[in-house]
N, CA, C and O of each residue as an XYZ file, in Angstrom:
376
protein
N      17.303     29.261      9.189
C      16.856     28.690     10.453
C      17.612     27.366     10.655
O      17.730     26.571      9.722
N      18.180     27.105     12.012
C      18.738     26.100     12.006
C      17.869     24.866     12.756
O      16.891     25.109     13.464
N      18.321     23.636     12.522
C      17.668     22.529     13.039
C      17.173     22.439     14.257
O      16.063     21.952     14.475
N      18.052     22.964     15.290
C      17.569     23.435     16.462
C      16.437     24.383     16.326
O      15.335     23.904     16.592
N      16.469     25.420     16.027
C      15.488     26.511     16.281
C      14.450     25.511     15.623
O      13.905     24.719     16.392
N      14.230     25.482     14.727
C      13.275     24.327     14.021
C      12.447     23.411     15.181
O      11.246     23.143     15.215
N      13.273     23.119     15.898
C      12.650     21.958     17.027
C      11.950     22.443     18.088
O      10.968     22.000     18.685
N      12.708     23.569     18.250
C      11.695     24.355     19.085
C      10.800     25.282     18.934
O      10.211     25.819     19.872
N      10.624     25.553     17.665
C       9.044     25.539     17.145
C       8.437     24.398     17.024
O       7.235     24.553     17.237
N       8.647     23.572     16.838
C       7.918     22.249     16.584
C       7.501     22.301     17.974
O       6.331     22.660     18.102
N       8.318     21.968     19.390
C       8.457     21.895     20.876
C       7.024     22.774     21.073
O       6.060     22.349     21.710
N       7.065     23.676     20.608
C       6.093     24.686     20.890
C       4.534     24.507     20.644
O       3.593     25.056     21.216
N       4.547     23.650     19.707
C       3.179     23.399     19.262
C       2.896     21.424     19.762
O       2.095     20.802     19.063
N       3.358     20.937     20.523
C       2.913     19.610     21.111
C       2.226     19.703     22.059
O       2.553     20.612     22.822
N       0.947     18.821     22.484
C       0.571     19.229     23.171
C       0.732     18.648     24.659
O       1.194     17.510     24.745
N       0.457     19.197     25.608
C       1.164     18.879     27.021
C       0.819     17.662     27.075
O       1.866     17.042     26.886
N      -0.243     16.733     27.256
C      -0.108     15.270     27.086
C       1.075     14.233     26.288
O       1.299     13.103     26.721
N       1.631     14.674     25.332
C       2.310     14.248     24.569
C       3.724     14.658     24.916
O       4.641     14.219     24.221
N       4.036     15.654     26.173
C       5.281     16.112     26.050
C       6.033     14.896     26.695
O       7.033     14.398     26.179
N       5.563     14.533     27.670
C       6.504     13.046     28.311
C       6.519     11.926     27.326
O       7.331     11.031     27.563
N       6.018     11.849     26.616
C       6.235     10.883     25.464
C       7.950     11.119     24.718
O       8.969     10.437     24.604
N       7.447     12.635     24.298
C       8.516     13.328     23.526
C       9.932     13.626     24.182
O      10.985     13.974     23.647
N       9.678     13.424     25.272
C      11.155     13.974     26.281
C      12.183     12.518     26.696
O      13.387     12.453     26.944
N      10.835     11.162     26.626
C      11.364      9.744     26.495
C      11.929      9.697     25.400
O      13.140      9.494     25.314
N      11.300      9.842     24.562
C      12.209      9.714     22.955
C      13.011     10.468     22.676
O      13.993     10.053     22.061
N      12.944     11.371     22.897
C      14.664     12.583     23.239
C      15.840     11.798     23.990
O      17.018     11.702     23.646
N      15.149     11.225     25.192
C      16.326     10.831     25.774
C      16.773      9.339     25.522
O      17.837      8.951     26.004
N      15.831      8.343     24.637
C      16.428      7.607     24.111
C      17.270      8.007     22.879
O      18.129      7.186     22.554
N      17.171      9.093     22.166
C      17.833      9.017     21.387
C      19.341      9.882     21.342
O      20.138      9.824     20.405
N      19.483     10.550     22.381
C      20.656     10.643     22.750
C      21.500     10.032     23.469
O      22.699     10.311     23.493
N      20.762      8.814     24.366
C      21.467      7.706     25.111
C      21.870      6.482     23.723
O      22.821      5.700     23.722
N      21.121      6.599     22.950
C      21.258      5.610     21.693
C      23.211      5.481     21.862
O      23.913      6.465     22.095
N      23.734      4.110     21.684
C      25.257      4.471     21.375
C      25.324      4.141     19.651
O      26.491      3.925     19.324
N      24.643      4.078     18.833
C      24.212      3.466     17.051
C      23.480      4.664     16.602
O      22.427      4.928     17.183
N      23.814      5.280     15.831
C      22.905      6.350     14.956
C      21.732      5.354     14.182
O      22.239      4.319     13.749
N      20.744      5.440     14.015
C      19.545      4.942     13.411
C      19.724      5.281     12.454
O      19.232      4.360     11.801
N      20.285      6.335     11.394
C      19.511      6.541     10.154
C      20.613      6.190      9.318
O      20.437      6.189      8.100
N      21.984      5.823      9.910
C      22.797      5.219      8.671
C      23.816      4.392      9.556
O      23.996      4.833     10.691
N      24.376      3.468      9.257
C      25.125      2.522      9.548
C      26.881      2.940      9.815
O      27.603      3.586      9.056
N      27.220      2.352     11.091
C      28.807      2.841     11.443
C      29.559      2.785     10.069
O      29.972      3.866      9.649
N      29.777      1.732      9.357
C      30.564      1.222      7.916
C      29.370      0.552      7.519
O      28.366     -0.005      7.962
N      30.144      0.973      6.150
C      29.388      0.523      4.815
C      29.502     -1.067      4.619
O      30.510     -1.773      4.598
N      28.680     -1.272      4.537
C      28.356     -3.035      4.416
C      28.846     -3.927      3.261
O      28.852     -3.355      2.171
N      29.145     -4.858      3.268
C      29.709     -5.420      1.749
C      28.733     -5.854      0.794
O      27.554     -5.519      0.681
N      29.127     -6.313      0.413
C      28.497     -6.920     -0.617
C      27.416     -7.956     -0.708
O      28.048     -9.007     -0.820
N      25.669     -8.352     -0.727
C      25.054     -9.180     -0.605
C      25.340    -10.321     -0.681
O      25.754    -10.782     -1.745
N      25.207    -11.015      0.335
C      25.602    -12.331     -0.059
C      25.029    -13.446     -0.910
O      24.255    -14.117     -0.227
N      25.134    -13.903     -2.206
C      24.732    -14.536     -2.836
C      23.893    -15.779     -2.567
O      24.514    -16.818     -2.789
N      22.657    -15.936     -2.152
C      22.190    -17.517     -1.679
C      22.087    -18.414     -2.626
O      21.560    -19.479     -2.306
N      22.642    -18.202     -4.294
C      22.253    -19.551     -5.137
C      22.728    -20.421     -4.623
O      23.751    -20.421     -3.938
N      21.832    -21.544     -4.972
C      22.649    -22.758     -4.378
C      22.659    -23.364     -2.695
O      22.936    -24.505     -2.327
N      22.334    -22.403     -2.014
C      22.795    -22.660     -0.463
C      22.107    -24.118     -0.459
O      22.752    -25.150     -0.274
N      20.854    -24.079     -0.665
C      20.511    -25.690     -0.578
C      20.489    -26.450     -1.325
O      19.549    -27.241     -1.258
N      21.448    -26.612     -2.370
C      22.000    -28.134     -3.054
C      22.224    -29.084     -2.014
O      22.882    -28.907     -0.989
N      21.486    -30.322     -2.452
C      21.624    -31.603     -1.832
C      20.998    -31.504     -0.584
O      21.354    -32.379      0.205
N      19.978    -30.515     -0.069
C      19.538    -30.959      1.123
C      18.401    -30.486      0.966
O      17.877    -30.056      1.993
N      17.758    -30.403     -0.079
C      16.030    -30.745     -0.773
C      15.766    -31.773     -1.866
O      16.384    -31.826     -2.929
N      14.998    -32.404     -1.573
C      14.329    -33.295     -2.620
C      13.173    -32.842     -3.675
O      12.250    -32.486     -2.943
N      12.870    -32.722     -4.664
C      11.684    -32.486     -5.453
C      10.997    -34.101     -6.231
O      11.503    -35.191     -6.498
N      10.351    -33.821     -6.300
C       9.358    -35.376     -6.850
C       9.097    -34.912     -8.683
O       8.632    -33.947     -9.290
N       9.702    -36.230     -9.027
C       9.690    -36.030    -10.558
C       8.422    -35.362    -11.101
O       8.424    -34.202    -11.512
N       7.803    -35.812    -11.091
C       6.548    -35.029    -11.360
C       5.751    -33.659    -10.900
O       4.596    -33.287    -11.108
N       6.983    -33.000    -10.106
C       6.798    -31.752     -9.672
C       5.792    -30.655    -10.489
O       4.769    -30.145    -10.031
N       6.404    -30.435    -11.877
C       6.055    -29.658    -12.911
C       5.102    -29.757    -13.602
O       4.678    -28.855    -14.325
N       4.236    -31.761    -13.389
C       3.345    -32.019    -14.406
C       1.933    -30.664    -13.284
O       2.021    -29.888    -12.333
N       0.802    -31.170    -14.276
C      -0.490    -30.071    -13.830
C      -0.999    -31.150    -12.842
O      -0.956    -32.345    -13.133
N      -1.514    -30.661    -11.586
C      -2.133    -31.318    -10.706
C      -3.575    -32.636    -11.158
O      -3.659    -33.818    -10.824
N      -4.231    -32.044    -11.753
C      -4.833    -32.785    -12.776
C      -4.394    -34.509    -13.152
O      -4.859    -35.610    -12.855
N      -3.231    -33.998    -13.970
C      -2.579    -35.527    -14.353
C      -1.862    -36.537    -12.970
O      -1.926    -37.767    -12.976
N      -1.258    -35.798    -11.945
C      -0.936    -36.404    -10.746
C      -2.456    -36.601    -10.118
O      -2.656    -37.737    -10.549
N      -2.953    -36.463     -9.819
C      -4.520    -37.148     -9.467
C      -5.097    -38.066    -10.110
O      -5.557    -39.046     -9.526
N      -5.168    -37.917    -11.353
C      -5.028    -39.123    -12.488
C      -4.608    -40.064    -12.425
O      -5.181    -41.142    -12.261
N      -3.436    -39.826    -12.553
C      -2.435    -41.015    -12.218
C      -2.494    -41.910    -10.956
O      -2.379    -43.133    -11.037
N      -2.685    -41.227     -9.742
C      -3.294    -42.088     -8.723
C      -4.591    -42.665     -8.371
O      -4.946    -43.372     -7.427
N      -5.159    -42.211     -9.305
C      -6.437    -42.495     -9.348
C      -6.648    -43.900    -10.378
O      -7.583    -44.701    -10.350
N      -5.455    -43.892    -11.271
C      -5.505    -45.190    -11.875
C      -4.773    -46.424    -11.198
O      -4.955    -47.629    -11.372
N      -3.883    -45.745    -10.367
C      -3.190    -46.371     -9.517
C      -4.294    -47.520     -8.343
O      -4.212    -48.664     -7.894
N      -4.994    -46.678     -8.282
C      -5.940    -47.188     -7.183
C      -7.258    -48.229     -7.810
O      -7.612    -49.263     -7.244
N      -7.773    -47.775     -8.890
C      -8.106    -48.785     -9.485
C      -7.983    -50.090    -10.413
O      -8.821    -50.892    -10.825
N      -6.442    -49.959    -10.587
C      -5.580    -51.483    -10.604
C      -5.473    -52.175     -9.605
O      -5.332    -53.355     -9.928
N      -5.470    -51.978     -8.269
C      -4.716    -52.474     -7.475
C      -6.469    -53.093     -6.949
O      -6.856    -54.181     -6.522
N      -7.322    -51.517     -7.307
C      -8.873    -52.560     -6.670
C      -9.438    -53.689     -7.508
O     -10.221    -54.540     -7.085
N      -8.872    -53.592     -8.965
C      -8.992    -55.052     -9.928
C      -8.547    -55.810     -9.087
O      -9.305    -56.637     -8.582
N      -7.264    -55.742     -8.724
C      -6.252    -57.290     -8.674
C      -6.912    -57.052     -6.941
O      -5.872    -57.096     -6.283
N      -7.294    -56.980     -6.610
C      -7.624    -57.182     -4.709
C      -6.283    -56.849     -4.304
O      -5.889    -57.831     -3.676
N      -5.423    -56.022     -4.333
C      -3.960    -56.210     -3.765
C      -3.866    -54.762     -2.741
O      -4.023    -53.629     -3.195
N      -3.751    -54.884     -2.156
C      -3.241    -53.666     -1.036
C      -2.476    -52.038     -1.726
O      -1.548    -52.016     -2.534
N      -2.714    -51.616     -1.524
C      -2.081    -50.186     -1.900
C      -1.170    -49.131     -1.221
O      -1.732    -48.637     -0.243
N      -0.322    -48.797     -1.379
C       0.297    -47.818     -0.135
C      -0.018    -46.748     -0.900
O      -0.602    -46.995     -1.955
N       0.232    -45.570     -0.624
C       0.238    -44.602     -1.242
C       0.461    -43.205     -0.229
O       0.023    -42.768      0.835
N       1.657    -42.735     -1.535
C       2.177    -41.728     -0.903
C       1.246    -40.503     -0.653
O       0.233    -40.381     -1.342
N       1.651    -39.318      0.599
C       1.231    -38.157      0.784
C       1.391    -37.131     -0.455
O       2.504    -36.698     -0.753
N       0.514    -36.854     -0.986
C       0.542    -36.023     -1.878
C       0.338    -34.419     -1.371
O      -0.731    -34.008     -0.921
N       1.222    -33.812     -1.482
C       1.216    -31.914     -0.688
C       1.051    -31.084     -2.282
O       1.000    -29.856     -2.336
């Protein structure tokens, strides 16, 4: 049985609501000028992203410690500064 005949058994069993659906998608896909299921030429080779962003991210030394000890740490931060009466800035922590 060939692909055709195939389709029109399939054709045969849709039901009439659904046939204008099916006759749109027929005719998009013979107006298509790109086959969908595989590509004109074979594509090269992935392009490697290591690296793409060297030098245009920053990380904060303490990236790696456990959240825990960075809370800590500002938390002692904040109660030195409330000993000495002195003002505090303090960075956004994400």
């Amino acid at each position: 049985m060939t692909l055709r005949e195939e389709a029109m058994i399939a054709l045969e069993s849709v039901p009439d609501f659904k046939l204008s659906e099916l006759i749109h998608y027929m005719r998009f896909l013979s107006e298509c000028p790109v086959s969908l299921g595989q590509p004109d030429k074979p594509r090269g080779r992935p392009r490697d992203l290591y690296g793409i962003l060297k030098d245009k991210i920053w990380v904060a030394d303490d990236f790696d410690e456990p959240m825990e000890l960075v809370f800590a740490s500002e938390l002692q931060k904040l109660r030195e500064a409330a000993e000495h009466n002195k003002p505090v800035t303090q960075e956004a922590v994400i």
